[in-house]
N, C-alpha and C positions, 0 to 999 in steps of 0.2 A: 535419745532413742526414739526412732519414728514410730507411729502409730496407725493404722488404720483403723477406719468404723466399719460396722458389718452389722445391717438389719437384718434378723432371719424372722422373718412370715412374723413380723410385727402388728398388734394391734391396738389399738386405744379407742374406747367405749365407757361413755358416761352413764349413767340412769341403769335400770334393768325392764326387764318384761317388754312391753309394747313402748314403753319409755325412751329405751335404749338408743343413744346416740352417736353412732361409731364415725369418728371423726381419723384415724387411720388404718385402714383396712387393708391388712394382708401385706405388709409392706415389705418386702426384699430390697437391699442397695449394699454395695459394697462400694467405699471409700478406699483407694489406695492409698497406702502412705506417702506424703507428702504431696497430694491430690488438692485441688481445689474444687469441690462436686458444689454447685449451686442447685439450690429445690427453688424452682421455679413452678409459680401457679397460680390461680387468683383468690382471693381470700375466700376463708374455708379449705382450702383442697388439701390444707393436712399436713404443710409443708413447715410449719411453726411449730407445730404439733409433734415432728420428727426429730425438730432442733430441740426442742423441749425436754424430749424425750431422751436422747444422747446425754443434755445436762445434767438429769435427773430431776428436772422439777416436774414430769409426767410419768405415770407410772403403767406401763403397756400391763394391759389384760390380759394377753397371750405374745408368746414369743420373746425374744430374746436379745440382747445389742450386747456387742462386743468390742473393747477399742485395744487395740492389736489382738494377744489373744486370751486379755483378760473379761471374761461374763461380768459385764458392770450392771448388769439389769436392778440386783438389787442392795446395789454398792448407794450411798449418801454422797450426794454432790463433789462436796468437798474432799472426798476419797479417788474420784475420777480422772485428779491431772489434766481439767481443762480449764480454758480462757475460752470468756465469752462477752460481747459485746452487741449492745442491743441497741433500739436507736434514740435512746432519750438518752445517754450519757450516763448516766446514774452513778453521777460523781459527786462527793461530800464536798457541799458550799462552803462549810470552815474550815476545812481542810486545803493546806496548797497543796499545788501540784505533785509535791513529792510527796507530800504523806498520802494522796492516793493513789500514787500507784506502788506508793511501798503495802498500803491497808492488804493485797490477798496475800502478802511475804508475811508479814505478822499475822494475818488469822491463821496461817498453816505453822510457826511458831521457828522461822526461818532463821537463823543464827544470826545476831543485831548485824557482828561483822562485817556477814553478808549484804545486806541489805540496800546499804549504800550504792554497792558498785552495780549490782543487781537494778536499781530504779535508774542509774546515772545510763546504764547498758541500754534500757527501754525507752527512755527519753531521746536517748541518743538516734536510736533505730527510726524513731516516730519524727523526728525534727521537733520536738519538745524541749528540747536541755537545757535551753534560754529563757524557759518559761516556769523553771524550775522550783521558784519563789514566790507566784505569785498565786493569787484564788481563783477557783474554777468561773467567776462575774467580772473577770477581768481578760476572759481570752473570748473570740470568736466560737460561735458553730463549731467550724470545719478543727478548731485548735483544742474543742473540749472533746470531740470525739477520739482526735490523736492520744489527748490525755488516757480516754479509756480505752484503745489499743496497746498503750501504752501500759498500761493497770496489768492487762490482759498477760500481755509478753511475760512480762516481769518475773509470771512464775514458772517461766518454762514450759510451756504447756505442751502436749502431745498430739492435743487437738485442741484447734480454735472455732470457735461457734462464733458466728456473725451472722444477727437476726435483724435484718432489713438496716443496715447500720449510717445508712447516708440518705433515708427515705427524707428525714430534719432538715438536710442541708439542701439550698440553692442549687440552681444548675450550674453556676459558676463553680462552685462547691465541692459539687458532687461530682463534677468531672475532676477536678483536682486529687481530691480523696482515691478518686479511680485508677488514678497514676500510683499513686501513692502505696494502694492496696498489692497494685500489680508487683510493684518495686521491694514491698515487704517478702512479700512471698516469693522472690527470686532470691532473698537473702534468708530465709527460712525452709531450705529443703526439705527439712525433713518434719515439718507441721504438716496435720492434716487439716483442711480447713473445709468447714460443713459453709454454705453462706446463703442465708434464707434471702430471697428476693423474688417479689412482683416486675421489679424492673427489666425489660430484656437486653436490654445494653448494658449494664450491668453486668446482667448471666454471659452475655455475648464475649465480653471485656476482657473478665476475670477468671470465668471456669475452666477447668481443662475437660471437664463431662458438665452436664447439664441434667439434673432429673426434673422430667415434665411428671406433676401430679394434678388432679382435678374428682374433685369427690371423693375423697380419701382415699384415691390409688394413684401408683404408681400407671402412667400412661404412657410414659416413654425414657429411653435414657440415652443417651450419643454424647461424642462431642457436638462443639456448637457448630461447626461446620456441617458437622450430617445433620444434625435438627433443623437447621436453616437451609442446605442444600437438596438434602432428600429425606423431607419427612415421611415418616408413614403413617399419618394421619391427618384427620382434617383439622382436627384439637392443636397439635404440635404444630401444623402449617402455619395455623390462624394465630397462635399465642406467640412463638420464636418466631418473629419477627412480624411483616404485614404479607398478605397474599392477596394475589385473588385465583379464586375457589369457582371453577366453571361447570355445571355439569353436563357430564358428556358420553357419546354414546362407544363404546368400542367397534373400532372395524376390523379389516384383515390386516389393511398396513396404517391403522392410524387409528384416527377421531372424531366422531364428529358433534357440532357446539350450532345448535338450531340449524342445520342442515348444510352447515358450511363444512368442509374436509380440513380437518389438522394435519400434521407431518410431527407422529408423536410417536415415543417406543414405546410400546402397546406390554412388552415380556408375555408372561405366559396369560395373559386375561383372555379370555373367552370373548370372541367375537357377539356383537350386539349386548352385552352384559356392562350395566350405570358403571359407571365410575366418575371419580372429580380431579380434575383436571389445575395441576395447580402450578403459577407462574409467579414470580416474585415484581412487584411494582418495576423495580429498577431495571429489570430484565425488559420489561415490554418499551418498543421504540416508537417512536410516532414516526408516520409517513407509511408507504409502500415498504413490504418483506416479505418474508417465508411467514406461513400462518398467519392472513394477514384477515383482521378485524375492522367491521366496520362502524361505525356506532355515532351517535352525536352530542358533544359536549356538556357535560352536564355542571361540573363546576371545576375554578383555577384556582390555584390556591399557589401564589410566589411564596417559595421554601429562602431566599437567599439560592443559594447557587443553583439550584433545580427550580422547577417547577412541576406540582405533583396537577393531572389532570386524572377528571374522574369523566369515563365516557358509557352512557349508556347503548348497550349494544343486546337488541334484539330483548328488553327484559331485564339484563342484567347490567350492574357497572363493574368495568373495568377500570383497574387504577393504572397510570404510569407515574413514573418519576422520571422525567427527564429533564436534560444538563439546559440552564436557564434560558429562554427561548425570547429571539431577539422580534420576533412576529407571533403573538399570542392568542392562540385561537378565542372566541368569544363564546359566549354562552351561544346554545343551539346548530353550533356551527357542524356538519359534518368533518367527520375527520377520519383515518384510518390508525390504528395500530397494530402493531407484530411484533411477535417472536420467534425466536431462533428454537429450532426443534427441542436440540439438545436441554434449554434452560427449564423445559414443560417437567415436571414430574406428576405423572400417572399414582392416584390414590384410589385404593380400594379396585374388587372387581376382581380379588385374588392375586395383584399385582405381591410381587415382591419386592423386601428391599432387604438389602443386606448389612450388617452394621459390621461386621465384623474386620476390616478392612480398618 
Protein backbone atom coordinates (compact mmCIF):
# COMPACT_ATOMS: atom_id res chain seq x y z
CA UNK A 1 0.00 0.00 0.00
CA UNK A 2 1.73 3.42 -0.95
CA UNK A 3 2.20 6.11 1.35
CA UNK A 4 2.64 9.72 1.15
CA UNK A 5 4.13 12.29 3.89
CA UNK A 6 2.45 15.58 4.53
CA UNK A 7 4.18 18.35 6.87
CA UNK A 8 1.26 20.77 7.86
CA UNK A 9 2.92 24.11 9.41
CA UNK A 10 5.55 21.94 11.28
CA UNK A 11 7.78 23.09 13.93
CA UNK A 12 10.67 21.98 16.08
CA UNK A 13 12.37 24.28 18.89
CA UNK A 14 14.75 23.36 21.52
CA UNK A 15 15.33 25.53 24.98
CA UNK A 16 12.55 28.10 26.00
CA UNK A 17 12.32 31.94 26.61
CA UNK A 18 15.14 33.94 24.95
CA UNK A 19 16.82 30.46 24.90
CA UNK A 20 14.71 29.17 22.24
CA UNK A 21 16.16 27.49 19.20
CA UNK A 22 13.86 26.82 16.47
CA UNK A 23 15.58 24.62 14.13
CA UNK A 24 12.34 24.01 11.82
CA UNK A 25 10.09 26.63 11.18
CA UNK A 26 6.73 26.63 9.86
CA UNK A 27 7.39 23.81 7.51
CA UNK A 28 4.54 22.69 4.88
CA UNK A 29 5.83 19.78 2.13
CA UNK A 30 3.62 17.27 0.63
CA UNK A 31 5.46 13.97 -0.52
CA UNK A 32 3.33 11.99 -3.11
CA UNK A 33 3.21 8.52 -3.04
CA UNK A 34 5.74 6.86 -4.56
CA UNK A 35 7.60 10.31 -4.82
CA UNK A 36 11.21 10.65 -4.35
CA UNK A 37 11.33 14.47 -2.67
CA UNK A 38 15.09 15.37 -1.70
CA UNK A 39 15.53 18.22 1.35
CA UNK A 40 18.34 19.73 0.08
CA UNK A 41 20.39 22.62 1.99
CA UNK A 42 23.39 23.31 3.92
CA UNK A 43 23.96 22.16 7.32
CA UNK A 44 21.57 23.59 9.93
CA UNK A 45 18.76 24.52 7.39
CA UNK A 46 16.60 21.96 9.00
CA UNK A 47 16.50 19.42 6.43
CA UNK A 48 17.82 16.42 8.98
CA UNK A 49 15.65 17.78 11.32
CA UNK A 50 12.45 16.96 8.96
CA UNK A 51 13.88 13.50 8.22
CA UNK A 52 14.13 13.14 11.88
CA UNK A 53 11.04 14.29 12.43
CA UNK A 54 8.85 11.79 9.96
CA UNK A 55 11.10 9.00 11.85
CA UNK A 56 10.01 9.82 15.05
CA UNK A 57 13.11 10.35 16.74
CA UNK A 58 12.07 14.36 16.83
CA UNK A 59 9.31 15.59 18.35
CA UNK A 60 7.58 18.85 16.53
CA UNK A 61 6.45 21.51 19.00
CA UNK A 62 3.52 22.48 16.87
CA UNK A 63 1.96 20.94 13.96
CA UNK A 64 1.45 17.84 12.61
CA UNK A 65 3.08 14.83 9.87
CA UNK A 66 1.08 12.43 8.37
CA UNK A 67 2.07 9.28 6.20
CA UNK A 68 -0.80 8.52 3.85
CA UNK A 69 -3.56 9.52 6.02
CA UNK A 70 -2.65 8.28 9.19
CA UNK A 71 -1.47 11.40 12.18
CA UNK A 72 1.88 9.80 13.08
CA UNK A 73 2.96 12.81 15.03
CA UNK A 74 2.51 11.03 18.13
CA UNK A 75 2.84 7.34 17.08
CA UNK A 76 6.55 5.54 18.49
CA UNK A 77 9.02 4.79 15.72
CA UNK A 78 8.49 1.52 15.32
CA UNK A 79 4.60 1.87 14.85
CA UNK A 80 5.39 4.23 11.61
CA UNK A 81 6.07 1.47 8.85
CA UNK A 82 9.24 3.02 7.79
CA UNK A 83 12.81 2.07 6.58
CA UNK A 84 15.42 4.30 7.13
CA UNK A 85 19.00 4.58 6.40
CA UNK A 86 21.71 6.88 7.45
CA UNK A 87 25.16 7.21 6.35
CA UNK A 88 27.45 5.30 8.92
CA UNK A 89 25.70 1.86 8.08
CA UNK A 90 24.73 1.04 11.60
CA UNK A 91 24.99 -2.42 10.95
CA UNK A 92 25.91 -5.18 13.79
CA UNK A 93 29.70 -6.28 13.39
CA UNK A 94 28.75 -9.96 14.77
CA UNK A 95 26.08 -10.37 12.99
CA UNK A 96 26.16 -11.57 9.01
CA UNK A 97 24.68 -10.23 6.50
CA UNK A 98 21.53 -12.00 6.96
CA UNK A 99 20.82 -11.67 10.37
CA UNK A 100 20.93 -7.88 9.71
CA UNK A 101 18.80 -7.39 7.62
CA UNK A 102 16.39 -10.05 9.04
CA UNK A 103 17.20 -7.90 12.82
CA UNK A 104 13.90 -5.02 12.00
CA UNK A 105 11.59 -8.55 10.72
CA UNK A 106 12.17 -9.91 14.27
CA UNK A 107 12.00 -6.58 16.34
CA UNK A 108 8.49 -6.14 14.69
CA UNK A 109 7.86 -10.13 15.73
CA UNK A 110 7.62 -11.13 11.92
CA UNK A 111 6.44 -14.82 11.46
CA UNK A 112 10.15 -16.97 11.61
CA UNK A 113 8.39 -18.58 8.26
CA UNK A 114 8.46 -15.36 6.78
CA UNK A 115 11.63 -14.15 7.34
CA UNK A 116 13.77 -16.10 5.25
CA UNK A 117 12.32 -15.24 1.92
CA UNK A 118 11.67 -11.72 3.16
CA UNK A 119 15.82 -11.01 3.83
CA UNK A 120 16.53 -13.44 0.48
CA UNK A 121 13.79 -10.78 -1.47
CA UNK A 122 16.01 -7.56 0.00
CA UNK A 123 19.33 -9.07 -0.68
CA UNK A 124 18.10 -9.92 -3.85
CA UNK A 125 16.87 -6.20 -4.86
CA UNK A 126 20.24 -4.58 -3.32
CA UNK A 127 22.69 -7.14 -5.28
CA UNK A 128 23.51 -8.52 -1.80
CA UNK A 129 22.53 -12.30 -2.03
CA UNK A 130 26.07 -13.60 -2.49
CA UNK A 131 27.14 -11.95 0.42
CA UNK A 132 24.68 -13.41 2.41
CA UNK A 133 27.07 -15.23 4.87
CA UNK A 134 29.45 -13.18 5.47
CA UNK A 135 30.34 -10.10 8.37
CA UNK A 136 29.65 -6.62 7.91
CA UNK A 137 34.34 -6.22 8.15
CA UNK A 138 34.27 -8.37 5.32
CA UNK A 139 32.52 -6.25 2.54
CA UNK A 140 33.40 -2.78 1.01
CA UNK A 141 31.80 0.86 1.79
CA UNK A 142 29.52 0.88 -1.06
CA UNK A 143 28.48 -3.23 0.00
CA UNK A 144 27.71 -2.33 3.81
CA UNK A 145 25.41 0.48 2.72
CA UNK A 146 23.58 -2.09 0.30
CA UNK A 147 23.38 -4.28 3.43
CA UNK A 148 21.51 -1.34 5.15
CA UNK A 149 19.10 -0.68 2.25
CA UNK A 150 18.71 -3.85 2.31
CA UNK A 151 17.75 -4.13 6.39
CA UNK A 152 15.58 -1.07 5.29
CA UNK A 153 13.52 -2.90 2.33
CA UNK A 154 12.98 -6.05 4.26
CA UNK A 155 10.12 -4.68 6.14
CA UNK A 156 8.28 -3.32 3.60
CA UNK A 157 8.13 0.01 4.21
CA UNK A 158 5.74 2.68 3.17
CA UNK A 159 8.18 5.23 3.28
CA UNK A 160 11.91 5.15 3.17
CA UNK A 161 14.07 7.89 4.82
CA UNK A 162 17.61 8.34 3.47
CA UNK A 163 19.81 10.67 5.56
CA UNK A 164 22.66 11.74 3.54
CA UNK A 165 23.27 7.81 2.78
CA UNK A 166 26.48 7.90 0.31
CA UNK A 167 28.05 11.19 1.97
CA UNK A 168 30.88 7.77 3.56
CA UNK A 169 31.52 6.59 0.18
CA UNK A 170 34.15 7.57 -2.67
CA UNK A 171 33.26 9.31 -5.70
CA UNK A 172 33.68 6.20 -7.51
CA UNK A 173 31.08 4.89 -4.98
CA UNK A 174 29.00 7.30 -4.83
CA UNK A 175 28.25 7.37 -8.41
CA UNK A 176 27.57 3.65 -8.37
CA UNK A 177 25.16 3.75 -5.39
CA UNK A 178 23.46 6.58 -7.50
CA UNK A 179 22.58 4.10 -10.20
CA UNK A 180 21.78 1.78 -7.98
CA UNK A 181 19.32 4.08 -5.87
CA UNK A 182 17.82 5.27 -9.25
CA UNK A 183 17.16 1.53 -10.19
CA UNK A 184 15.67 0.66 -6.80
CA UNK A 185 13.12 3.19 -6.92
CA UNK A 186 11.87 2.19 -10.47
CA UNK A 187 11.35 -1.31 -8.94
CA UNK A 188 9.70 0.25 -5.80
CA UNK A 189 6.54 2.28 -7.16
CA UNK A 190 4.78 2.56 -4.70
CA UNK A 191 7.66 3.83 -1.66
CA UNK A 192 7.75 7.09 -0.70
CA UNK A 193 11.20 8.17 -0.32
CA UNK A 194 12.15 11.37 1.87
CA UNK A 195 16.23 11.75 0.91
CA UNK A 196 18.24 14.25 3.07
CA UNK A 197 21.23 15.57 1.11
CA UNK A 198 23.89 18.50 0.81
CA UNK A 199 24.80 17.09 -2.38
CA UNK A 200 23.27 18.62 -5.64
CA UNK A 201 23.84 15.98 -7.99
CA UNK A 202 22.59 13.69 -5.93
CA UNK A 203 19.11 15.90 -5.46
CA UNK A 204 19.80 16.44 -9.30
CA UNK A 205 20.06 12.52 -10.01
CA UNK A 206 17.43 11.01 -7.84
CA UNK A 207 14.48 13.41 -7.01
CA UNK A 208 11.38 13.80 -8.88
CA UNK A 209 10.88 17.34 -6.57
CA UNK A 210 13.59 18.90 -4.75
CA UNK A 211 12.74 21.00 -1.39
CA UNK A 212 15.27 23.89 -1.01
CA UNK A 213 15.41 24.86 2.99
CA UNK A 214 17.97 27.31 4.58
CA UNK A 215 17.45 28.53 8.21
CA UNK A 216 14.86 26.39 9.13
CA UNK A 217 12.36 27.26 6.21
CA UNK A 218 11.23 25.88 3.54
CA UNK A 219 12.79 28.35 0.54
CA UNK A 220 11.67 26.67 -2.36
CA UNK A 221 10.23 23.53 -3.99
CA UNK A 222 10.16 22.33 -8.03
CA UNK A 223 11.37 19.70 -9.81
CA UNK A 224 15.02 19.89 -10.54
CA UNK A 225 14.62 20.96 -13.90
CA UNK A 226 12.62 24.22 -12.68
CA UNK A 227 15.18 24.77 -9.70
CA UNK A 228 18.12 24.51 -12.15
CA UNK A 229 16.21 26.17 -15.17
CA UNK A 230 14.32 28.85 -13.53
CA UNK A 231 14.97 29.61 -10.10
CA UNK A 232 13.21 32.21 -8.25
CA UNK A 233 15.79 33.00 -6.09
CA UNK A 234 19.10 34.08 -5.61
CA UNK A 235 19.48 31.06 -2.75
CA UNK A 236 18.04 28.30 -5.02
CA UNK A 237 20.21 29.75 -8.23
CA UNK A 238 23.44 29.71 -6.02
CA UNK A 239 22.63 26.18 -4.10
CA UNK A 240 20.89 23.95 -7.33
CA UNK A 241 23.60 23.87 -9.14
CA UNK A 242 26.52 26.87 -9.87
CA UNK A 243 25.47 30.45 -11.32
CA UNK A 244 26.51 33.55 -11.93
CA UNK A 245 24.51 36.19 -10.19
CA UNK A 246 24.87 39.80 -12.05
CA UNK A 247 23.35 42.66 -10.83
CA UNK A 248 21.48 44.55 -13.06
CA UNK A 249 19.35 47.35 -13.95
CA UNK A 250 15.82 46.98 -15.66
CA UNK A 251 14.90 48.57 -18.89
CA UNK A 252 12.15 48.88 -21.38
CA UNK A 253 13.18 45.96 -23.51
CA UNK A 254 16.10 44.40 -21.48
CA UNK A 255 19.02 44.98 -19.06
CA UNK A 256 21.52 46.71 -18.22
CA UNK A 257 25.04 45.09 -16.40
CA UNK A 258 27.53 48.40 -15.83
CA UNK A 259 26.19 50.11 -18.57
CA UNK A 260 26.43 47.49 -21.17
CA UNK A 261 22.66 46.61 -22.77
CA UNK A 262 21.41 42.88 -22.26
CA UNK A 263 18.72 41.22 -24.57
CA UNK A 264 16.84 39.72 -21.64
CA UNK A 265 12.88 39.07 -20.86
CA UNK A 266 12.32 41.74 -18.42
CA UNK A 267 8.08 40.17 -17.70
CA UNK A 268 6.25 42.36 -15.77
CA UNK A 269 9.40 44.22 -13.60
CA UNK A 270 9.31 47.77 -13.60
CA UNK A 271 11.49 49.65 -15.53
CA UNK A 272 14.83 51.02 -13.75
CA UNK A 273 14.01 48.71 -10.66
CA UNK A 274 17.55 46.10 -9.25
CA UNK A 275 17.22 42.88 -10.07
CA UNK A 276 19.93 39.82 -10.46
CA UNK A 277 20.47 38.51 -13.49
CA UNK A 278 21.23 34.98 -13.52
CA UNK A 279 22.99 32.65 -16.29
CA UNK A 280 24.23 29.14 -15.71
CA UNK A 281 28.29 28.48 -16.29
CA UNK A 282 27.67 26.14 -19.20
CA UNK A 283 25.30 28.29 -20.82
CA UNK A 284 27.91 31.33 -21.32
CA UNK A 285 30.28 30.80 -24.57
CA UNK A 286 33.52 32.31 -25.23
CA UNK A 287 34.17 34.42 -28.10
CA UNK A 288 31.68 37.15 -29.92
CA UNK A 289 27.48 36.63 -29.40
CA UNK A 290 24.17 38.07 -28.27
CA UNK A 291 24.84 39.67 -24.88
CA UNK A 292 28.22 39.73 -25.42
CA UNK A 293 30.68 40.41 -22.22
CA UNK A 294 33.91 41.77 -21.89
CA UNK A 295 36.15 41.12 -19.10
CA UNK A 296 39.95 39.71 -18.47
CA UNK A 297 40.94 36.26 -17.44
CA UNK A 298 41.27 35.78 -14.19
CA UNK A 299 41.84 31.98 -13.75
CA UNK A 300 41.71 28.36 -15.83
CA UNK A 301 40.97 25.62 -14.30
CA UNK A 302 41.24 22.07 -16.97
CA UNK A 303 37.94 20.14 -15.89
CA UNK A 304 39.00 16.99 -18.29
CA UNK A 305 36.46 17.63 -21.05
CA UNK A 306 35.75 21.31 -20.47
CA UNK A 307 37.59 23.96 -19.30
CA UNK A 308 35.75 26.23 -16.64
CA UNK A 309 37.28 29.93 -16.95
CA UNK A 310 36.59 32.67 -14.50
CA UNK A 311 36.66 36.26 -16.26
CA UNK A 312 36.63 39.23 -14.39
CA UNK A 313 34.36 41.76 -16.08
CA UNK A 314 33.94 45.43 -15.01
CA UNK A 315 33.98 44.30 -10.86
CA UNK A 316 32.54 41.15 -11.18
CA UNK A 317 33.58 37.34 -12.22
CA UNK A 318 32.11 35.64 -14.61
CA UNK A 319 32.29 31.83 -14.82
CA UNK A 320 31.98 29.69 -18.13
CA UNK A 321 32.37 26.09 -18.72
CA UNK A 322 33.37 25.53 -21.91
CA UNK A 323 33.96 22.22 -24.18
CA UNK A 324 38.05 21.70 -23.82
CA UNK A 325 39.86 24.38 -25.45
CA UNK A 326 42.54 23.36 -27.94
CA UNK A 327 44.14 27.45 -27.55
CA UNK A 328 43.80 28.42 -23.80
CA UNK A 329 43.60 31.65 -22.91
CA UNK A 330 46.29 32.85 -20.22
CA UNK A 331 45.99 34.64 -17.06
CA UNK A 332 45.21 38.51 -17.78
CA UNK A 333 44.46 38.01 -21.31
CA UNK A 334 41.35 39.90 -22.56
CA UNK A 335 38.60 37.83 -23.69
CA UNK A 336 34.95 38.10 -24.52
CA UNK A 337 31.93 36.02 -23.34
CA UNK A 338 28.09 35.62 -24.29
CA UNK A 339 24.75 34.38 -23.90
CA UNK A 340 21.96 33.51 -25.56
CA UNK A 341 18.93 35.70 -24.36
CA UNK A 342 16.64 32.94 -23.82
CA UNK A 343 19.34 30.91 -21.20
CA UNK A 344 19.33 34.63 -18.73
CA UNK A 345 16.83 34.30 -16.08
CA UNK A 346 15.56 37.60 -14.57
CA UNK A 347 15.38 37.35 -10.33
CA UNK A 348 13.63 39.50 -8.15
CA UNK A 349 12.35 43.05 -9.24
CA UNK A 350 8.72 41.56 -9.11
CA UNK A 351 9.60 39.27 -11.80
CA UNK A 352 7.52 36.05 -11.93
CA UNK A 353 7.96 32.59 -12.34
CA UNK A 354 5.55 30.11 -12.42
CA UNK A 355 5.95 26.47 -11.20
CA UNK A 356 3.06 25.28 -11.98
CA UNK A 357 3.62 23.80 -15.32
Amino acid sequence: MSSGIRFEDVSVAYGAGSGRNTVLDSFDLTVEPGEVMALLGPSGSGKTTALRAVAGFVQPSSGRILIGDRDVTGLPPHRRRIGMVVQQYALFPHLKVADNVAFGLRARKTPRREIAGRVAEALEMTGMAAYAQRHPRELSGGQQQRVAIARALAIRPGVLLLDEPLSALDAQLRSGMLAELARLHRELPDVSILYVTHDQVEALTLADRIAVLDRARLQDCGTPQDLYRRPTTEFTASFVGTANLLPVTVGDRGVSFQGAALDVAVGAAAPGAGATLCVRPHLVGLGEGPNALRGRVAEVQWRGATHRLYVEVDGHRVTADVRELRAVPVLGEDVTVHFAPEDAVLLGAGVGHDRSG
